[in-house]
Every structure is written in structure tokens, then in C-alpha cells.
C-alpha positions in Angstrom: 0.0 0.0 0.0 1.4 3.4 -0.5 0.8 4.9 2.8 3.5 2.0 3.9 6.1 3.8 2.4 5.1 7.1 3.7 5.8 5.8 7.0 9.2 3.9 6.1 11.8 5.6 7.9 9.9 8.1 9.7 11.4 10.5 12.1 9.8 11.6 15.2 9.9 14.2 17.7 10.6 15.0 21.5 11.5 17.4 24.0 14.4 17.3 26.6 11.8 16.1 28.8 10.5 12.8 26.8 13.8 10.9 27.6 12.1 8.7 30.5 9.3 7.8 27.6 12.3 7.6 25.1 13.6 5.2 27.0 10.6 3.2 27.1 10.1 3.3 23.6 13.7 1.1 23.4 12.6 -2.1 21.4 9.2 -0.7 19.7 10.8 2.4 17.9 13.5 1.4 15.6 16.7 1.3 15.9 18.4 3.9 14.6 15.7 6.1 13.7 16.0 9.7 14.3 14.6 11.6 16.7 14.4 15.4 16.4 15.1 17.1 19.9 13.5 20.8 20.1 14.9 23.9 21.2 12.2 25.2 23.5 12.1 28.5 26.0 14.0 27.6 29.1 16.7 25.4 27.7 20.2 25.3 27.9 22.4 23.9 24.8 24.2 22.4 27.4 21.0 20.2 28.4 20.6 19.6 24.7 23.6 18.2 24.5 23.4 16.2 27.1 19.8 15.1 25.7 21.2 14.5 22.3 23.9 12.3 24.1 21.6 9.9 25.8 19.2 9.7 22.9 22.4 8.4 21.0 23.3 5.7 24.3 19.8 5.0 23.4 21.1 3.7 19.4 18.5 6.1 17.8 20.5 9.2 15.6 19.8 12.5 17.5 18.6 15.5 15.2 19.4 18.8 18.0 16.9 22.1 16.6 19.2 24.5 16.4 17.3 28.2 17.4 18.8 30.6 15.7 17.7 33.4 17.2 18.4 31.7 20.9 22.7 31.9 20.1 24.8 34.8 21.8 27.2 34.2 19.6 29.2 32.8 17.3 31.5 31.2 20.1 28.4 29.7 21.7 27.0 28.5 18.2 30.8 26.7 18.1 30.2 25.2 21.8 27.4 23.6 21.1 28.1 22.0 17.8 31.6 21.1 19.4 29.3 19.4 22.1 27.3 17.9 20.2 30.2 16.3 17.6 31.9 15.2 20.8 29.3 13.8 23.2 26.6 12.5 20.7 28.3 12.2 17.4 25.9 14.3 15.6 25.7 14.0 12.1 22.0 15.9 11.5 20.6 19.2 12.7 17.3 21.1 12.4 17.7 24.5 11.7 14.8 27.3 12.5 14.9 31.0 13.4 13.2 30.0 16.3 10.3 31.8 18.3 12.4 34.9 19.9 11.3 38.3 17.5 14.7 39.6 18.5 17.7 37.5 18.4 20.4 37.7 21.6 23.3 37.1 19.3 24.2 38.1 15.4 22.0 34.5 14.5 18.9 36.5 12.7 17.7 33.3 11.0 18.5 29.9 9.8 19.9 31.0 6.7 22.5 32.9 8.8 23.6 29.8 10.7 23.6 27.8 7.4 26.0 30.3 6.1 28.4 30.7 9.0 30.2 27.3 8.3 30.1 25.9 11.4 28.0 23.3 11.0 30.3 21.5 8.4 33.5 22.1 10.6 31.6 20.1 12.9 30.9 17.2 11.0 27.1 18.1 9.9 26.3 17.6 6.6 22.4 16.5 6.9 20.3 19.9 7.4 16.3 19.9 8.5 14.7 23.3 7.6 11.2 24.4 8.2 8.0 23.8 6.2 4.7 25.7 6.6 1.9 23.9 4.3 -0.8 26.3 6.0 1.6 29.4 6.3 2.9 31.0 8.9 1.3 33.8 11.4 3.9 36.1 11.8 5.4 35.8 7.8 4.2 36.7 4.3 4.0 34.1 1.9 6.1 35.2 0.1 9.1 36.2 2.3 8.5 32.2 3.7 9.2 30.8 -0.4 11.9 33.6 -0.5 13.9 32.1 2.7 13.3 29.1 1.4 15.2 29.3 -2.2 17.8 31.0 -0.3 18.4 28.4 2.0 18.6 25.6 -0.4 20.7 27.8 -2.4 23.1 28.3 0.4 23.0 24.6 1.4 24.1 23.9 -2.2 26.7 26.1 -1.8 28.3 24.9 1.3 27.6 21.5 0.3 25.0 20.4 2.6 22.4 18.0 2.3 18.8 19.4 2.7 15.4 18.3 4.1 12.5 20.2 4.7 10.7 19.1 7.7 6.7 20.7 8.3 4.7 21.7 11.3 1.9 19.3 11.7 -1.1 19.3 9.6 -4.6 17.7 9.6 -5.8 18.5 6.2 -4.1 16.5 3.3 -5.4 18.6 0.4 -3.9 21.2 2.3 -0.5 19.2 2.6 -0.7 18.0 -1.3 -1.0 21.4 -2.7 1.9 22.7 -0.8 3.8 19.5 -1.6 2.8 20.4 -5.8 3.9 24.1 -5.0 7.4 23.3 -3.4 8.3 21.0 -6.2 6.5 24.0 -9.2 9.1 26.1 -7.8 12.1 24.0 -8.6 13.0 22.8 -5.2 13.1 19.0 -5.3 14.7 18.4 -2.0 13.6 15.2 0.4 10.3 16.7 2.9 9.1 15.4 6.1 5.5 16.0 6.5 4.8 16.8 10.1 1.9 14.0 11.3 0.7 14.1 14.6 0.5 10.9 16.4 -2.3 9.2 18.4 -3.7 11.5 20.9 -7.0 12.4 22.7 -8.6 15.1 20.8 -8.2 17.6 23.0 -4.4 17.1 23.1 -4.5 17.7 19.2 -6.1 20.8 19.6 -4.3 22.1 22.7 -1.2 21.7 20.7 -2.9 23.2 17.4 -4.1 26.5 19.2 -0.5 26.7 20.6 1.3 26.2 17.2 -1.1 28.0 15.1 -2.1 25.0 13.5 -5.7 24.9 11.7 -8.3 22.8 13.5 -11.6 24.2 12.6 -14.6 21.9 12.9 -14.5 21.3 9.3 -10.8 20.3 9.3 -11.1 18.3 12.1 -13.8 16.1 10.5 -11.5 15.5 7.2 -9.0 14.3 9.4 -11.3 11.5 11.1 -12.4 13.3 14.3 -15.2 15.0 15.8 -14.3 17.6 18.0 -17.4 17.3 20.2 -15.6 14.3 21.6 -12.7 15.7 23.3 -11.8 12.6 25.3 -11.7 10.2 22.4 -8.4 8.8 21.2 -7.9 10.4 17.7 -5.1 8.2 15.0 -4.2 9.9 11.8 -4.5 6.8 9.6 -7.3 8.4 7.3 -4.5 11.9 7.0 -2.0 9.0 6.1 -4.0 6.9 3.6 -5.7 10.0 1.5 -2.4 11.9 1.7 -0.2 8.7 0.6 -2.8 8.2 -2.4 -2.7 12.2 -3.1 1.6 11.9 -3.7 1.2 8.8 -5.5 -1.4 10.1 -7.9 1.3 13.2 -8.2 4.3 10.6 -8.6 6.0 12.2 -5.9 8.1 9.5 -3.7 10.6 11.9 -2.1 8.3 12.6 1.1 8.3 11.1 3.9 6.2 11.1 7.8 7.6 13.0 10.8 5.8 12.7 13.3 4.9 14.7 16.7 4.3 11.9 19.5 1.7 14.4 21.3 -0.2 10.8 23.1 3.8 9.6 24.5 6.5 8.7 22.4 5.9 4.7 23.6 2.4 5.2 22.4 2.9 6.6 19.0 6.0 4.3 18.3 3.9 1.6 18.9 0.7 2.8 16.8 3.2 3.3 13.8 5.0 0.0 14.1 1.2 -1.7 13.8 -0.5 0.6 10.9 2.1 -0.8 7.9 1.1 -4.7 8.7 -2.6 -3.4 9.0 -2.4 -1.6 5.3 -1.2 -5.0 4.2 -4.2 -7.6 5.1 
């Protein structure tokens, strides 16, 4: 079935927090997988580190969000990739401006930290950058498709190898479309569409409201749910099927799940490891 490939090699995401559930999660998420580690208010890159280390004890392949804005300096920027090259043997990054309007040090953007060189002097080559199918709040459309030519360009350049990876999404039109526009515009670079993972309802939408994510009545009902039932247990295998048959249909093989474990990392693991056998009876 198509949406079994969607699902090969997915990604998935946590916060310093999630490494008691990470742990737990040892034997039901693959080995070897990556696992994204944000960059949230509050932490150090010291802790992240330190995170990124355990997840690789662990035997999964760390992916630190590096915050642009969130740098003093370029010193501190070489700290904590040293750290991270030394104490986790990171090969991959995420790179976002992050949520700060001002930056603390002379990181404005990703683009900026993407052009500084230190990521390659410390052994990354492998570069996540944002996607926003359903836009972003704060940021004209097209200043988002601007950054984003200039940012593979600059990859390119500095011969990095580049991934877009999304916010989540509940609408797979929505996703398609953006998928189609990406791809019109000449950038043909691997994407990871954000998916969120098994959660009550009311988890989705918490986390919707907090990352600007559409979850209108309407929306909500495409993806499988009713939001009048906020303690139900919501899976996105309906997003996955119509959205796997949508980048088929478009001949589009280059995409691929990430997913945000917003019902426990165990939880969502386990869900994902039992949806490709399902697909196939």
C-alpha cells in the first residue's frame, strides 16, 4: 500500500523532557531512527547536548533544533556543535529561526547559521529546515518561499544535504498542494510531513491552538475526528491513507512522515510500528 512507504523511515519528535518515555520506547521504535530534539524557551544547549547524548546511548541518531535566534554568539554557536560532535556524534541538525522576535546574538535566521560554516566544521552535513503547508502567522508568503530558495541555495553552496521538515497538519489537500507548490518552484529536496501521532482530541487541539495549526470543525472532521468528543483517542491513519494516495497520484516519492508523539512517544511508536502490517491484510 502506498501509505506504507510514507511511514518507512519516519522520524519523530521530542523534547528534553521525553527521555524517560524515550527510554521506554527502546525495542518498539527502531533502531536507529531519528529523533528530532527541540529547542524550546527555558533550555540550555548544554541540556541539549546532554539530551542528544543519551538519545544516541539509546542507538537512535539525535537530530538537535538549532534556534537561531536563541545563540549569543558565534563562540556559543561553536560550543554547542563542538558538544554535540563530541558527546553525541551528531551528524544531523534542524535549523529554524526559532520563536524569539529579537535574536540575543548576530544568528537573525537559519539561513544565517547555514552560512556561517560551522555546521560543516563540525561534522554536519544533513540539514532539516522548516515547512509551513498552511503558512505562517507572523510571515508573508512570500518572504517564507523567499527564505526558502535562499536556504537551499546556500545549502548547495556549502555542500549540505537538505530536508524540509513541516509543522503538523490535519488537512491532506492542504499538505498536497503545498507538496505540488514546493516542487513547481524548482526545489526538489527530500520533505518530512509533520503527522501528529495518536492523541485524545483535546491534546490535538491544545497543541494546534499553541502552534497556530488549523483545527476548525470542518478540518477536524476530514481528518477523522469530531471535535465534540474531546476525550476520544484520535489516529491519523485516514491523513496518512488520503495523503499517501494524493503523492502517489502526483508521482512524488521523495516525502516522507515525521511525526509529533503528542499521546507519548511509547504510544505513537507503537501505533506506527502496527498501521504498515494493517495496510497490508
Amino acid at each position: 500500500m502506498a501509505s506504507d512507504h510514507f511511514l518507512d523511515d519516519y522520524s519523530i519528535e521530542i523534547t528534553a523532557k521525553d527521555l524517560g518515555p524515550l527510554v521506554d520506547a527502546v525495542g518498539v521504535l527502531p533502531a536507529g531512527s531519528a529523533v528530532s530534539i527541540t529547542f524550546l524557551p527555558g533550555n540550555s544547549v548544554d541540556q541539549l547536548v546532554e539530551v542528544a547524548a543519551q538519545v544516541r546511548r539509546l542507538g537512535f541518531e539525535p537530530v538537535p533544533h538549532i534556534s537561531a535566534r536563541r545563540i549569543a554568539s558565534h563562540d556559543a554557536l561553536d560550543h554547542f556543535l563542538a558538544g554535540l560532535a563530541s558527546r553525541a556524534q551528531a551528524r544531523r541538525a534542524f535549523v529554524i529561526a526559532g520563536d524569539p522576535n529579537t535574536p540575543i546574538g548576530p544568528f537573525a535566521d537559519a539561513l544565517a547559521v547555514l552560512e556561517s560554516g560551522l555546521l560543516q566544521a563540525h561534522g554536519i552535513r544533513k540539514v532539516g529546515i522548516a515547512g509551513y503547508p498552511e503558512g505562517h502567522p507572523a510571515i508573508a508568503p512570500d518572504t517564507i518561499w523567499r527564505a526558502l530558495g535562499d536556504k537551499v541555495a546556500a545549502a548547495r553552496d556549502g555542500g549540505l544535504d537538505l530536508q524540509i521538515v513541516t509543522q503538523f497538519v490535519f488537512d491532506p489537500d492542504i499538505i498536497a498542494a503545498w507538496v505540488a507548490e514546493v516542487r513547481t518552484r524548482g526545489v526538489s529536496i527530500p520533505i518530512r510531513v509533520g503527522i501528529p501521532g495518536p492523541a485524545s482530541v483535546q491534546a490535538l487541539l491544545r497543541f494546534a491552538a499553541r502552534c497556530g495549526v488549523g483545527a476548525s470543525a470542518k478540518v477536524m472532521a476530514k481528518y477523522g475526528v469530531s471535535i465534540t468528543r474531546l476525550l476520544n483517542t484520535a489516529t491519523p491513519d485516514l491523513l496518512i491513507r488520503q495523503l499517501a494516495d494524493r503523492l502517489v497520484a502526483a508521482d512524488e516519492a521523495g516525502v516522507k512522515a515525521h511525526l509529533y508523539p503528542f499521546g507519548g512517544v511509547e504510544k505513537t511508536a507503537r501505533w506506527a510500528g502496527q498501521f504498515a502490517p494493517r495496510e497490508r491484510e
